[in-house]
N, C-alpha and C positions, 0 to 999 in steps of 0.2 A: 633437926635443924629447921628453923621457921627460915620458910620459900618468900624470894621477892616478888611481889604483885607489880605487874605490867599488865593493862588494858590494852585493849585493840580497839580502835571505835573504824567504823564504816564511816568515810566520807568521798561523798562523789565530788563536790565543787565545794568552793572559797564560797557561792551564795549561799551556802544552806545557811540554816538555824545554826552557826557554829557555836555559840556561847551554849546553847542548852545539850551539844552533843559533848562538850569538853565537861559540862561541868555532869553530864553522867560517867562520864570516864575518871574525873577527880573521885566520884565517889566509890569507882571498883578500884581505882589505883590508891587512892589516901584517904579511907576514909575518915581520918580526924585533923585533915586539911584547915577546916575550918577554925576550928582549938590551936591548931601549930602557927598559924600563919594570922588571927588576931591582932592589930593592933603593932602589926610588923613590917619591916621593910621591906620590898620585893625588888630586886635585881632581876629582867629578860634579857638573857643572853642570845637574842637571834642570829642567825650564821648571813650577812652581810658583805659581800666578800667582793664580787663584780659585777658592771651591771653589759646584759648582752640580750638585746629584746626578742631572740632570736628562741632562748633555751631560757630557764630556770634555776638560774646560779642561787638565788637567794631564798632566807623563809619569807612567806608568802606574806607582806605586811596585814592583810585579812584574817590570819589566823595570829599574828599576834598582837593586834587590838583586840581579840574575842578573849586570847589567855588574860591581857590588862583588865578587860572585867572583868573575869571570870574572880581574878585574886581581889581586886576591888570589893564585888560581890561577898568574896568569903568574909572583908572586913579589915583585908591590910589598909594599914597606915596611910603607906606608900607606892607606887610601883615605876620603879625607872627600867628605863629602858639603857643597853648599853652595850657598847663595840665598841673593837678597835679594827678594823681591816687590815689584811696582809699585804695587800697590794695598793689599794690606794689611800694617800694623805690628806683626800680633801673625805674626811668622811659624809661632811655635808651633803654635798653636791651627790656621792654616791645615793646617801638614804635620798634625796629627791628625785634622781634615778629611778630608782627602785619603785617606788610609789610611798615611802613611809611618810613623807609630809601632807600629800593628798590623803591620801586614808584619815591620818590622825593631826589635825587643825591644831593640837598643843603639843605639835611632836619635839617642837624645838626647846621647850622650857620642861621636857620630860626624859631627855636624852641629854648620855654621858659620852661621851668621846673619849672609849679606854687608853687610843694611843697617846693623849694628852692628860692623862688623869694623874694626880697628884698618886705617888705612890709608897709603900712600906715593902722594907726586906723580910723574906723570909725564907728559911735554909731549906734546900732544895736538892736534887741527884744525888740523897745516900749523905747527907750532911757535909758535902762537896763543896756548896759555892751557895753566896747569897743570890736568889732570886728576887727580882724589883716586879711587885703584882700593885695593880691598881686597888686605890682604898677604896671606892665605891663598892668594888666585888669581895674584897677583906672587910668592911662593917656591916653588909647585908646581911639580913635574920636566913634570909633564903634568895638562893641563886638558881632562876631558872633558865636550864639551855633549853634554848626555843631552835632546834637544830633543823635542816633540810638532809631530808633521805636521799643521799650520793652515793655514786660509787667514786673511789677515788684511785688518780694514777701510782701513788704510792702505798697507801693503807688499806687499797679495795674496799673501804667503805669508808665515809664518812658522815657520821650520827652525831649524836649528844655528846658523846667523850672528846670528839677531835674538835669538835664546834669550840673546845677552850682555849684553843689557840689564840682565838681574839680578845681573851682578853690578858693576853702579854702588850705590853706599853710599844709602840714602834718608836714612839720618842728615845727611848731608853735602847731600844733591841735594833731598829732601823726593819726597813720591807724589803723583803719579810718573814723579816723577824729570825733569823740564819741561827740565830744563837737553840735555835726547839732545832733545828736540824741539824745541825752539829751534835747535838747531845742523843740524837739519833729519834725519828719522830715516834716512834712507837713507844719507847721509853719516855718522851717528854709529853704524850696524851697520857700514859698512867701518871706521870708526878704532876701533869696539873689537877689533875682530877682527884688525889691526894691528898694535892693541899686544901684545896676550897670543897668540903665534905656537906656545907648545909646545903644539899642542891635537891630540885627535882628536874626531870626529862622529860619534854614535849620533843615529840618529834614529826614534822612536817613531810608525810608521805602523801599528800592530797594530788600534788604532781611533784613526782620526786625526779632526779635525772641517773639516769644508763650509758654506758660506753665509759668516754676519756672523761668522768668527774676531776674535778669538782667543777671546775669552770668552761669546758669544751663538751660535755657530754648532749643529750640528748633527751627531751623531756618524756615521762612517762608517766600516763597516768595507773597510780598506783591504787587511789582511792584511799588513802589509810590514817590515822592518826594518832602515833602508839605512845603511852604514858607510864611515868613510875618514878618511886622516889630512889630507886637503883639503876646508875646513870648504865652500869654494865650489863645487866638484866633487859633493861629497856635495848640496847645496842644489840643484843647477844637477839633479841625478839624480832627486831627489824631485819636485821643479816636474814634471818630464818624466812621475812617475808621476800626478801632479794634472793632466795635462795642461794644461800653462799653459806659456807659452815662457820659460824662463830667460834667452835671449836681449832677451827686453823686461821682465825685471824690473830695476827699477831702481839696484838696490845690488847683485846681482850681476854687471850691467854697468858698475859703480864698481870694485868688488874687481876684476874681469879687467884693467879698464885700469889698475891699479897695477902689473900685471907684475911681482908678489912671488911668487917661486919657491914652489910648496905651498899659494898662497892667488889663485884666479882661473880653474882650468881649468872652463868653463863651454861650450863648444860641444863636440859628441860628437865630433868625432874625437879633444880633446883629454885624453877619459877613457876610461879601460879598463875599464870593468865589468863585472863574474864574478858568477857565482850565477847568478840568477834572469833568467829576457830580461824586460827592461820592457814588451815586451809585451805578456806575458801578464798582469800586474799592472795594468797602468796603466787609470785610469777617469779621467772626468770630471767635476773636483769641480765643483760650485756655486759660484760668487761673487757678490760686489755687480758691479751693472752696472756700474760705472766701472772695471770689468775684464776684460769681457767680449772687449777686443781683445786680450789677452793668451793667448789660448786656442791651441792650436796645433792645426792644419788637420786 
């Protein structure tokens, strides 16, 4: 069985050289990046969620201007930027929050507002019930979650997989978004991730947060910035640098048992990863107790 590749790349700070460390990583995590993504759409999904000047709720606007060239670079088309938040309705005001209008001076004519985005059904939970997904994220050639390394109070982690949440419609779902937690949220991170299959995974460990994630935790400098075109692989690598067993997270042992080619390599022999040894990276985050068996030895 061909292994999924996830890179590790070493990152101390948001000043370094980021575009030239992502795009060595593009090259150990895809290398025909450049071929696939040609002349194509790009959709970043960043996890934009709250803003609290205190901690590190968000991905770092710094690292996803460097991924925008980075694809730029390869020769995409286009690349949009795009959310919907769970919690608040003025997405604007959030991303100025944040810093993504200061960072990026064309952020407004380059940004989609998923909880406002014109949307199409499609059949969802086991051929249960129509799901309403934003078309910007259903026409993209490729959808990249540009996710922040959390621990979360429900899911004990939150990466690349749970980062899909945003882009359920709040127009359509309300905040936030009750209709993914009704359907039980571990369940509703593997069928989004299901449905929207052309993706690849950045994820933003540079300062990632510890303790009561996603939005109360604590910042930690993690140093890291882990990549792949397997959103589960990629997830299953980062748990490993949190040291937490991906093996007992819950929706990545949902996603592996799907046995969908590109969406499930989740034990180490099943992934190839280059860069950086986990190793040397890997620490032990903080959690809520009701996670503490999840820790690995």
């Amino acid at each position: 069985m061909e292994k999924s590749t996830v890179a590790v790349l070493r990152a101390a700070s948001y000043e370094q050289e980021l575009l030239a460390g992502l795009e060595e990583g593009m090259r150990e995590a895809w290398p025909e990046a450049a071929i696939a993504v040609l002349d194509k759409t790009v959709l970043l999904k960043p996890n934009l969620v709250e803003f609290d000047h205190r901690t590190c709720i968000n991905t770092d606007p710094r690292l996803v201007l460097a991924v925008r060239e980075l694809f730029l670079k390869l020769g995409a088309r286009e690349v949009w930027i795009g959310e919907g938040p769970g919690h608040r309705r003025d997405t604007w005001d959030l991303a100025d929050q944040a810093g993504y209008r200061k960072i990026m001076p064309d952020f407004d004519s380059r940004f989609v507002d998923l909880n406002l985005d014109d949307v199409r059904s499609v059949r969802a939970y086991g051929d249960s019930m129509d799901l309403f997904l934003p078309k910007t994220i259903l026409n993209a050639d490729l959808v990249v979650s540009v996710a922040k390394m959390k621990t979360h109070h429900w899911a004990a982690a939150t990466l690349s997989m749970k980062n899909f949440f945003g882009i359920v419609p709040g127009s359509i779902y309300g905040w936030p978004k009750n209709l993914l937690h009704y359907q039980g949220i571990d369940r509703s991170i593997v069928e989004l991730n299901r449905i929207v299959r052309n993706t690849f995974a950045i994820v933003d460990g540079i300062v990632a947060m510890e303790g009561n994630g996603p939005i109360q935790g604590t910042p930690v400098a993690a140093g890291v910035v882990v990549m792949g075109r397997d959103v589960a692989a990629v997830d299953a690598t980062c748990a490993r640098l949190m040291k937490l067993d991906p093996l007992k997270i819950k929706y990545l042992k949902e996603a592996a048992a799907l046995g969908i080619a590109g969406l499930g390599a989740i034990e180490e022999s099943e992934i190839e990863q280059r860069g950086e040894n986990l190793s040397s990276l890997a620490r032990p985050f903080s959690v809520l107790s009701e996670f503490d068996g999840l820790r690995l030895a």
